[in-house]
N, C-alpha and C positions, 0 to 999 in steps of 0.2 A: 655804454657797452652793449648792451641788450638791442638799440636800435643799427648799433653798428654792427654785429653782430648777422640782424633781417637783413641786412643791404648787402651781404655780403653773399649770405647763400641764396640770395634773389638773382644774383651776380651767376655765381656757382649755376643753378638751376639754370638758367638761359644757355651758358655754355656749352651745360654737361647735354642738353636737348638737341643738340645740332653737330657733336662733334662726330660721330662717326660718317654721318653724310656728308660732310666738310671732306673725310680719308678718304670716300669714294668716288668723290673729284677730281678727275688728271687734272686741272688745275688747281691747288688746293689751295693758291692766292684768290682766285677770284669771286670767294665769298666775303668781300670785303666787312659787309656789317659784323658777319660772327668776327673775324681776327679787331675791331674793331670793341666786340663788348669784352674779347680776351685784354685788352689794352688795356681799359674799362678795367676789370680783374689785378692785373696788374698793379693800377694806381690804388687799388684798394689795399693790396698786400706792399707796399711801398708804406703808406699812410699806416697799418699795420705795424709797420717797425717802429715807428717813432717812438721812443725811449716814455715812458710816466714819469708823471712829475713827483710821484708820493712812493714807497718804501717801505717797505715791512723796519721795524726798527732790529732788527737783527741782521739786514741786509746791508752791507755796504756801500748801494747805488742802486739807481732806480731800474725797472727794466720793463721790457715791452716781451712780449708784444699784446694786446688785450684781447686779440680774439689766437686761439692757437694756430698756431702754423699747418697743423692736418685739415684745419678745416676749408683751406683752401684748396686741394685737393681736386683734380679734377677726377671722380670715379670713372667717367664715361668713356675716357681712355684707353683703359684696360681693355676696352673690344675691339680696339686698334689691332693693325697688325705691326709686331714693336722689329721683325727686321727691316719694315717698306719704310718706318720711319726712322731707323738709323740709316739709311740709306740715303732719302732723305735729307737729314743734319749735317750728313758727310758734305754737299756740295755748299753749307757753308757752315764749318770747324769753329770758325772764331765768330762768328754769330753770339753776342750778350744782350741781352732785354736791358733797355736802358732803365737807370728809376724815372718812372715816369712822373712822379712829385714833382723832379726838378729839370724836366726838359721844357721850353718855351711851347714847341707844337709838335704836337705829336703825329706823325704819321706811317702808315704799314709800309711795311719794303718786305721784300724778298726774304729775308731771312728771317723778318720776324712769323712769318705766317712756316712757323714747323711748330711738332709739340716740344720737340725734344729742346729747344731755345727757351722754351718756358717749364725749362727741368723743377722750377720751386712748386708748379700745378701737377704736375706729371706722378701719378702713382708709384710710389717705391717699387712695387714688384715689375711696373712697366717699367721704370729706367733702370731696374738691375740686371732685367734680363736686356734688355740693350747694350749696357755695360758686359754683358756676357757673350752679347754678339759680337760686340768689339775685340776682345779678350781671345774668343775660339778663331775668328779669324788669323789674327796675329798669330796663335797656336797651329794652325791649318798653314800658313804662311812659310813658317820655320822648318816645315819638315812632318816626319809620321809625328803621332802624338802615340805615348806612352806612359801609361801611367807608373805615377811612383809611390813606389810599395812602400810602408811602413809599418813593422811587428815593433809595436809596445809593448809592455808591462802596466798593469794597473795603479802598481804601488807610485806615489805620485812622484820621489825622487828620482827613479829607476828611468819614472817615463820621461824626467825632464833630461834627465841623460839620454836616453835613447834615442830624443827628439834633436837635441842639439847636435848627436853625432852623425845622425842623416841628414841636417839641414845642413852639412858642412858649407865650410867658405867655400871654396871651390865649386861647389855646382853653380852654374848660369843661368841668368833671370828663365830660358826659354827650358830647362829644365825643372827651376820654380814653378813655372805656369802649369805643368804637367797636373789633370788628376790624380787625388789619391785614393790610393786604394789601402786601406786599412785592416789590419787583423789584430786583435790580443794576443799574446804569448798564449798557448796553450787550448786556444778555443779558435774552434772552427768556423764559428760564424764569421758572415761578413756581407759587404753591400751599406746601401745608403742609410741603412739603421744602424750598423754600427758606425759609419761614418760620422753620422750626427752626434751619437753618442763620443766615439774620441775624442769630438773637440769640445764636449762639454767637460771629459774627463780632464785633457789638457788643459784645456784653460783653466778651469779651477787650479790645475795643482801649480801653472805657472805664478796664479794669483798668490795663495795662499804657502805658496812651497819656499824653501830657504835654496841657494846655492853658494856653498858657504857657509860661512857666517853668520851670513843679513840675508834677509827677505828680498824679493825682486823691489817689489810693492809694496806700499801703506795705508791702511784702510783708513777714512774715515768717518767715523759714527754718526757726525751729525748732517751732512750731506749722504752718504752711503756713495762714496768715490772712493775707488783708488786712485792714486800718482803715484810716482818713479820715487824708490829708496834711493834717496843720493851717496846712500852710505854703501850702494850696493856696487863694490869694484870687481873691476875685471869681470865682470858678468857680461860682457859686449856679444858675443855668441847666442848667450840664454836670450836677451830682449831681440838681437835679429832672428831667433828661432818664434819668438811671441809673433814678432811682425809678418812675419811668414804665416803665420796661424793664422792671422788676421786676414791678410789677404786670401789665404786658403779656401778659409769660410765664405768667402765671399765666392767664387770659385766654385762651389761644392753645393752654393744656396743654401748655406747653412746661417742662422741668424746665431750674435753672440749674447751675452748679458750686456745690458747698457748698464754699465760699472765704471766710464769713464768720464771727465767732465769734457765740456766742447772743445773745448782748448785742444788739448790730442789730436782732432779732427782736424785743427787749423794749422796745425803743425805739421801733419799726414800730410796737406795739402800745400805746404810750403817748401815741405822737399819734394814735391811733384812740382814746384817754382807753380804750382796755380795762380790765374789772377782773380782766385774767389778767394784766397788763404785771408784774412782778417789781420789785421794789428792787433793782438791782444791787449785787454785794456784792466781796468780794477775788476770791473764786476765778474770775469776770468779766473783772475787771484780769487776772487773773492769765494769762487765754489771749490777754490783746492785750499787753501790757508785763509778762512774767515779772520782768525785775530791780524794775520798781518794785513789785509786788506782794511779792518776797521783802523787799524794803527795809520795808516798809508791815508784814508778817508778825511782821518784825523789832522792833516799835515796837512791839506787842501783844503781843509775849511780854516786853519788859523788865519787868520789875518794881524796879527800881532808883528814888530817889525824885529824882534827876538827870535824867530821862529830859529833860528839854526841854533841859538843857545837853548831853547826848547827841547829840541827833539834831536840833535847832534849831525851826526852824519849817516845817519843810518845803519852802519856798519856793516856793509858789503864790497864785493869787490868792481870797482868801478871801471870796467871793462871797456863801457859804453860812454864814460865822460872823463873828464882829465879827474886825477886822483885831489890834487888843487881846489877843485869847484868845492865851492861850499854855500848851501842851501839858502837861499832868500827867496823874497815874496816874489820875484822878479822870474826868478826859473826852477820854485816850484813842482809845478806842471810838469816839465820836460825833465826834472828828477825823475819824478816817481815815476814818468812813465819808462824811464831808462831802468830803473828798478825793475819795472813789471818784465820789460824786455829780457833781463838777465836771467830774470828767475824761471819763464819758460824756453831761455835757452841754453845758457853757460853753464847754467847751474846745475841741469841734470844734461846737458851733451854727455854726454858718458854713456847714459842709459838710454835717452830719445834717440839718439844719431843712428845706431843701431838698429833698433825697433824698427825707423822709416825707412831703414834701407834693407829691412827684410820684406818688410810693405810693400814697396817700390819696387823691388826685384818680383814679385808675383803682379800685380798690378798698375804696374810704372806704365807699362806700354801704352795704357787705352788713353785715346785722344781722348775723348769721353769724358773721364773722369779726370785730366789735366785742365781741362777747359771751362766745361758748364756746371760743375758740380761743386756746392760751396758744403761749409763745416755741419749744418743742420740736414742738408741730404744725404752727405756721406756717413755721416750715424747712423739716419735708417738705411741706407744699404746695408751697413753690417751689421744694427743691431734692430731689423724691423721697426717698427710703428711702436708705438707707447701701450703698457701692458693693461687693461681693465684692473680697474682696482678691486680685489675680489674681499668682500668681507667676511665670508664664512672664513678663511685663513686668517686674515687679521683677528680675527673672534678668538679663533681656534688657540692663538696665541699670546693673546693679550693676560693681561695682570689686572686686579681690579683691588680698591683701598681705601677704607671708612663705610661703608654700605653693610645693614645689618642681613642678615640671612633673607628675611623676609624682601629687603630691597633688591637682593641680588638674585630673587625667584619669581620677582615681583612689576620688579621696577625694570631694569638692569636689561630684560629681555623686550622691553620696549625701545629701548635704545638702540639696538642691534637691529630691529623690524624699520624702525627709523633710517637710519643710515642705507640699509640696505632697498629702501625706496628710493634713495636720490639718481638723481641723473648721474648717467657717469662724469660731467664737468662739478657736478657738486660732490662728488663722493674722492677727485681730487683737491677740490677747495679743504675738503675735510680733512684730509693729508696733509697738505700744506700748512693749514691752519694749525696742525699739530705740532708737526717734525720739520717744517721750513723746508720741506723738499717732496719734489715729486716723485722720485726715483723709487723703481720697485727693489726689495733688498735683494741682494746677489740671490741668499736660499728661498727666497718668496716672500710673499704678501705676511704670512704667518709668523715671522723674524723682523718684523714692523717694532715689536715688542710695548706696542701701547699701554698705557696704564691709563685706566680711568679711574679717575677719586671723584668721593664725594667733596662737596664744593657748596652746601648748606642746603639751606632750601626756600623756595618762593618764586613766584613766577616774576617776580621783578629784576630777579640775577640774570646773567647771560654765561657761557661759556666758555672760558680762556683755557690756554695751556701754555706749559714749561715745553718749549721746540725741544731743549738742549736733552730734555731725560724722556720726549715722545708721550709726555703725560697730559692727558683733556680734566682739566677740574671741571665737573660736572653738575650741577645744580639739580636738586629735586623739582623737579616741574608736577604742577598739580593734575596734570592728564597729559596722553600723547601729542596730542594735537599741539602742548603748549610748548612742550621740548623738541617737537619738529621746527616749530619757530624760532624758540630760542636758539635755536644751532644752527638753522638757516641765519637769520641774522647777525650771531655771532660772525660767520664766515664772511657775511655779505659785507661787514664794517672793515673786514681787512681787503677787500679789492680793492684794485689798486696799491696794493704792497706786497702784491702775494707773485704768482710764477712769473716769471721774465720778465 
């Protein structure tokens, strides 16, 4: 990984040195070699997806990618100028970078030499604001633009009301696109600080707030994901009022909490009928319902020729396959994956259908984001880049269990000086290694709720942890030095089981 790794920002560096003089080319093809080491680039982030062969053992299936997906990243981008280059992209719409893994010969054409073709290298903030240009023309298009007011209330039921009653059915997508303009009930302020602030206020209280009965959403602890209450009826209004937030934010350049799993994204992008939207597959399942996905894991590894007397019919509704089918080693495979299919769609259409069609009615228009834009870019559009793992917060609220006073004044603040030395890819190993998830918690880094226990002592132990309670059993090491090791190591033994 480490050599794969060098070759990659060797890659990165050669491109990122030539691209703005490549923009200030009227021919921006006929620097053949640079769109050539971008190729080059390409085949590296192709070879990047390929799936690991090994698994955390709490995981349900293996996942890639081994070097992260930001580090491909082209930064030198952003000095671009991002309307010359959606302009640009426009003369060719259907323009996709093939995988270059699996083409025979590769060669530069016309459409491949744009940046905005190679949207997975392209800076979030450069392809959002393109996405923006796309978006305000469409708005410029339709007529005056005027913005649309919105007076909330703070209290979060009040606000989910207030929000649903001005996202009415009745308004049209080119009145969704409209900015908004925002005020509190009772307070004068206003402008793009409260703006930010309303949709932090809104979305929380959509998250967390009940309409009804039941909750929209359901947390879950040991990912830190919401998904769709399926218990949550006739609420079709409240989740196209969510989706409309969503796309708002976007809109508005406002980033949201990244509280969702990808799946959503792929979904987003399947009612925009994208040809980036994904087949959902286990490992999907696997970050919204861990137990059913290890259950489902379970049923693909039997080889036994009882399996249907095994494990039954699964008992769902077979929407997807004759109700008759009954499970053998033969079609397997095309079960579960009809399962997987049901369950991010039949089973909460109730709740998603709505959401994407408030989504859609703010952002449906942009050629942009129907075309080039797949489930891992459209997350950072709305929910920016991945957060630094901050350890003074996780400190600030951790728990600590078996360490005498004197270790906890002693010892204990070594640990803390430690961690807070790692690189930031090590100090998410250390995340991961913990809580099986990289996800910052909705209220911050501090609501991590780590617990570190003692875990005996000697330098021949290493460091484990319980994911499921976010606890590190922790070994007394005989000096700093020896527990910077031991924890590096520790970590370094789960690669390869650990993010994607």
């Amino acid at each position: 990984t480490a050599l794969f790794e060098r070759l990659v920002q060797a890659a990165i560096d050669v491109v990122n040195a030539r691209v703005v003089h490549v923009q200030d080319v009227k021919d921006i093809q006929s620097d053949e070699r640079f769109w050539y080491a971008v190729g080059w680039l390409q085949f590296l982030y192709n070879t990047n997806e390929l799936p690991c062969k090994t698994r955390r053992l709490e995981e349900q299936s293996s996942r890639g990618p081994k070097v992260d997906y930001e580090r491909f990243v082209l930064e030198g981008i952003n000095k671009c100028e991002p309307l010359s280059e959606f302009q640009r992209w426009r003369t060719h719409p259907s323009a996709k970078v093939p995988n270059v893994v699996e083409i025979r010969r590769f060669r530069v054409t016309d459409h491949f030499c744009s940046f905005l073709t190679h949207s997975n290298l392209v800076p979030m903030n450069f392809r959002r604001v393109c996405l923006l240009c796309d978006v305000w023309e469409q708005m410029q298009a339709s007529g005056h633009i005027l913005p649309l007011h919105l007076e909330v209330p703070r209290e979060p039921k009040r606000l989910i009301q207030a929000v649903v009653d001005r996202f009415s059915p009745i308004m049209s997508p080119a009145e969704l696109r409209q900015p908004l303009r925002i005020c509190f009930q009772g307070e004068e302020a206003g402008g793009p600080g409260v703006t930010r602030e309303f949709f932090q206020v809104a979305l929380r209280s959509f998250l967390d707030g009940e309409f009804g009965d039941e909750k929209l959403f359901v947390y879950h602890e040991q990912s830190r994901l919401y998904w769709f209450n399926e218990k949550a009826k006739n609420s079709e209004q409240c989740f196209r009022s969510y989706g409309i937030l969503l796309g708002q934010a976007v809109l508005n350049n406002t980033h949201v909490p990244n509280i969702f799993p990808r799946a959503l994204y792929d979904r987003l992008l399947e009612a925009l009928v994208s040809p980036c939207a994904r087949t959902l597959r286990l490992e999907d399942l696997g970050a919204v319902c861990p137990d059913t996905a290890k259950s489902l894991r379970q049923i693909l590894e039997y080889n036994e020729e009882d399996i249907a007397e095994v494990f039954g019919d699964l008992g769902w509704p077979r929407s997807r396959l004759p109700e008759e089918l009954v499970i053998s080693q033969a079609n397997k495979a095309d079960f579960i994956q009809a399962y997987i299919d049901w369950f991010f769609h039949e089973r909460v259409d109730a709740q998603l259908r709505p959401l994407c069609e408030g989504f859609k009615g703010v952002l449906g228009g942009s050629s942009l984001l129907r075309t080039i834009v797949d489930a891992v870019q459209l997350e950072k559009i709305v929910c920016g880049g991945a957060e630094q793992v901050d350890v003074n917060a996780i400190r600030s609220g951790s728990e600590i269990e078996g360490w005498t006073p004197q270790e906890e004044s002693e010892y204990l603040p070594w640990f803390w000086e430690v961690l807070a030395s790692f690189t930031a890819a090590e100090k998410v190993q250390v995340v991961v290694f913990v809580t099986a998830s990289d996800r910052v918690p909705l209220r911050g880094w501090q609501a991590l709720g780590l617990i570190v226990q003692k875990n005996g002592v000697g330098d021949d132990r290493l460091p484990s942890a319980y994911t499921c309670f976010s606890q590190l059993l922790l070994p007394r090491f005989s000096s700093k030095e020896k527990l910077r090791s031991g924890l590096l190591l520790a970590i370094a033994n789960s690669e390869g089981f650990g993010l994607r």
